[in-house]
C-alpha positions as CSV (number, residue, x, y, z in Angstrom):
1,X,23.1,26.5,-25.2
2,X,26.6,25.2,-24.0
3,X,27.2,26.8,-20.5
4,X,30.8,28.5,-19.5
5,X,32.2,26.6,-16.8
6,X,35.8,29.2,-16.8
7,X,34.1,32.0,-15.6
8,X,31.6,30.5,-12.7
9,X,32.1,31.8,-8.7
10,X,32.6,29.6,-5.8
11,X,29.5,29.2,-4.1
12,X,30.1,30.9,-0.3
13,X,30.5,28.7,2.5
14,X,27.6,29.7,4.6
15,X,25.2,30.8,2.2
16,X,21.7,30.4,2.8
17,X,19.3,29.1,0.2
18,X,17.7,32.7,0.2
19,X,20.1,35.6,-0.4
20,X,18.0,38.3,1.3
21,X,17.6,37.0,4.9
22,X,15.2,40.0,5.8
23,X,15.1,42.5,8.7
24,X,15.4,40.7,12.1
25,X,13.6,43.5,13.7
26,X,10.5,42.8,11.5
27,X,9.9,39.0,12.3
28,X,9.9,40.3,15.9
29,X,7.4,42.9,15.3
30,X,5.3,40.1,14.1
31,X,6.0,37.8,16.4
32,X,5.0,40.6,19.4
33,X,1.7,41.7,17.1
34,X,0.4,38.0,16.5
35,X,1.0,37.3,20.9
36,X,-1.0,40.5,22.2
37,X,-3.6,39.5,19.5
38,X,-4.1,36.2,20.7
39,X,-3.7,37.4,24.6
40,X,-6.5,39.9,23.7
41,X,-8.8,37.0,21.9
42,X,-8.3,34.9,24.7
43,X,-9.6,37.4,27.5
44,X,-12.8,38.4,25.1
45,X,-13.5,34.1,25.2
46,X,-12.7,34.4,29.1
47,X,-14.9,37.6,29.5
48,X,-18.3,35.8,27.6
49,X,-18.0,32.2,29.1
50,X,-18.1,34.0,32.6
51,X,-21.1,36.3,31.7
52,X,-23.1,33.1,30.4
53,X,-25.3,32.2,32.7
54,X,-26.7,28.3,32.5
55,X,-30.0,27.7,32.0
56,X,-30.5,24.8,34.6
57,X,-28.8,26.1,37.5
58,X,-31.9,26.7,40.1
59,X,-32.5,23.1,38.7
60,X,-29.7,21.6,39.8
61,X,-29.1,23.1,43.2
62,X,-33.3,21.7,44.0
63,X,-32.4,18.3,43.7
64,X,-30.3,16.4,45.8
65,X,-27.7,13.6,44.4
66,X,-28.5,10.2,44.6
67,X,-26.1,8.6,46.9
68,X,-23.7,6.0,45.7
69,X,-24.8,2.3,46.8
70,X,-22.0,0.8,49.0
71,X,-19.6,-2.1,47.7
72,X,-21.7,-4.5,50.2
73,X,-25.1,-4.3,48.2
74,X,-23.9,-3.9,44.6
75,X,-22.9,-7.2,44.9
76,X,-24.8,-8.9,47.3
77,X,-26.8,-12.3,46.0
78,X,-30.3,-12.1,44.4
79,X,-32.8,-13.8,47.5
80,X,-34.2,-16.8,45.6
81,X,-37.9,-15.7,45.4
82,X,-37.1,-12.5,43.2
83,X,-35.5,-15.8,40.6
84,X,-38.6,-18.2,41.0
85,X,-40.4,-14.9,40.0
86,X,-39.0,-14.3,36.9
87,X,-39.8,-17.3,35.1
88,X,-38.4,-16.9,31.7
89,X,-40.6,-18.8,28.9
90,X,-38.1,-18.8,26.0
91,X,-37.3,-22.3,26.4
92,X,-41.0,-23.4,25.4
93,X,-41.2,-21.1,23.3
94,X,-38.1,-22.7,21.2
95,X,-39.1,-25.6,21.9
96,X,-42.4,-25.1,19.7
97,X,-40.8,-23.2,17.1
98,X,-40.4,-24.8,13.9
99,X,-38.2,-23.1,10.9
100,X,-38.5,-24.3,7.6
101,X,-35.4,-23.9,4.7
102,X,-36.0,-24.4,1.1
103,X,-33.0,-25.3,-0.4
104,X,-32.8,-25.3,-3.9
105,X,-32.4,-29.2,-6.2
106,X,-28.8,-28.9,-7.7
107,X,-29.2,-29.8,-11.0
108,X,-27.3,-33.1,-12.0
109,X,-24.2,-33.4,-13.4
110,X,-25.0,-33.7,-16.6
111,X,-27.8,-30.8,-16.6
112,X,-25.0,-28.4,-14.9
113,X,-23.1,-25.7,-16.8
114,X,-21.6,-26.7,-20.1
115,X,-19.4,-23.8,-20.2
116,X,-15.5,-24.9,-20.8
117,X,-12.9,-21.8,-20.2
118,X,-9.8,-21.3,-22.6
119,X,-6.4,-20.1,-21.3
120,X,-4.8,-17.9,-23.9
121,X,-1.4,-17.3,-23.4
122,X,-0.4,-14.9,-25.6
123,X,-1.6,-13.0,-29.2
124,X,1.4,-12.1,-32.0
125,X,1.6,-11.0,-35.5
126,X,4.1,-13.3,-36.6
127,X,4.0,-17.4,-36.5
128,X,7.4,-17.7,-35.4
129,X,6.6,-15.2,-32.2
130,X,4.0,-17.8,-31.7
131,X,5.8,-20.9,-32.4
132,X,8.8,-19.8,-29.5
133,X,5.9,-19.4,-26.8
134,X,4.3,-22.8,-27.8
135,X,7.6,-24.1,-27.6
136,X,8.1,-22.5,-23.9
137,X,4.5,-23.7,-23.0
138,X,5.2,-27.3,-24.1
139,X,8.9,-27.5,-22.6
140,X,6.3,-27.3,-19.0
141,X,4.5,-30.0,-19.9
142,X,1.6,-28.8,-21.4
143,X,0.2,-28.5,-25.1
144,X,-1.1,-25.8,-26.7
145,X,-2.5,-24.9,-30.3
146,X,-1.9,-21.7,-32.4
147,X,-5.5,-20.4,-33.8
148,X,-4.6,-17.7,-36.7
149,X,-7.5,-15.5,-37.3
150,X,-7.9,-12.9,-39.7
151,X,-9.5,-9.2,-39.2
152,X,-9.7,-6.7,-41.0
153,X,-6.8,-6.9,-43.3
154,X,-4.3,-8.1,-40.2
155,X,-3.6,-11.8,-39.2
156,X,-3.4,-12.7,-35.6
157,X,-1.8,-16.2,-33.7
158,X,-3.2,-16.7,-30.7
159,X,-1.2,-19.1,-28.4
160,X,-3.9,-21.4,-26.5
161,X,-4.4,-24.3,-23.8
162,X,-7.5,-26.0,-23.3
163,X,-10.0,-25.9,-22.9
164,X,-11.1,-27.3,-19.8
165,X,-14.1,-28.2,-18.1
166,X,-13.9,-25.6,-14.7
167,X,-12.3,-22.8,-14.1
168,X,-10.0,-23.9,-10.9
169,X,-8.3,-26.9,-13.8
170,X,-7.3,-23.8,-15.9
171,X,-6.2,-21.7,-12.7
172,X,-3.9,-24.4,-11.6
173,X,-2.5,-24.9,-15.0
174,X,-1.5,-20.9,-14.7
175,X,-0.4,-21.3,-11.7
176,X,1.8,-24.0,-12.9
177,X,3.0,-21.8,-15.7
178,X,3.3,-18.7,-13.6
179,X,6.0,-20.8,-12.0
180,X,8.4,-20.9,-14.6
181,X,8.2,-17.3,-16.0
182,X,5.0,-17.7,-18.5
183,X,3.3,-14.5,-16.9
184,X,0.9,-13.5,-19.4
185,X,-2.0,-16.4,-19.8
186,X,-5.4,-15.2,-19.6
187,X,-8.7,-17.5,-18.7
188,X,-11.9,-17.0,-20.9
């Protein structure tokens, strides 16, 4: 619905955002309600904390404080036969202590895992799609394949690189191709 600029009022100068401000002398009716309520909370809080009596006050007042040892024998030197005393046995007992770790073969290189990862770099419905990241992928130095797979009535190109033999080869390759604005490869 078109609106009719013609007819639209100037906006006041010092309107507020709400019209109807309210009554002055009702916020300070508030105001004076919500200060003797929390005067009168106060002095109830007052009024039980000095009625509550502690439990452990005879206790207290029966014992004496310890007094405070003096800077002069806080750190004053340990007399050498309370340290001859206090023989301390750990060393031996180290010394005798024998710990034995199993550590597992590691299987040789040949008997380690076989698994090789494939970078994927992208999956379209058209060949030429395909063909212009291939093309993008090989300007950076490296080749990659186009596997077409059928499903279910739909053919798919998948752009891959590899494989390779570990998985830090393929991340550098990324990497590499991260570099120069091929974003979307994928490691499997």
């Amino acid at each position: 619905m078109p609106k009719d600029y013609a007819t639209k009022k100037p906006k006041r100068r010092n309107a507020t955002r709400f019209e109807d401000v309210g009554d002055p002398q009702g916020s300070f009716k508030t105001i004076l309600i919500s200060t003797v309520f929390g005067i009168a909370l106060t002095l109830v809080a007052v009024y039980f904390y000095q009625n509550e009596e502690p439990a452990e006050s005879a206790t207290v007042e029966s014992t004496q404080p310890k007094p405070k040892p003096s800077a002069k024998t806080r750190y004053q030197a340990v007399p050498a036969e309370d340290v001859e005393s206090n023989e301390f046995s750990y060393h031996e007992s180290l010394e005798n202590k024998k710990v034995v770790v199993e550590t597992p073969e590691l299987p040789a290189p040949s008997e380690r895992s076989t698994r090789r990862y494939v970078m994927q770099c992208g999956s379209f419905r058209t060949l030429k799609a395909a063909e212009n990241l291939r093309a993008q992928i090989a300007m950076n130095g490296f080749e990659a394949r186009i596997k077409t797979s059928t499903e279910k009535n739909s053919t798919w190109h998948r752009v891959q690189i590899g494989p390779y033999e570990s998985k830090r080869q393929a991340e550098r390759d990324r990497h590499q191709l991260e570099r120069n604005n091929v974003n979307q490869c994928r490691i499997w």
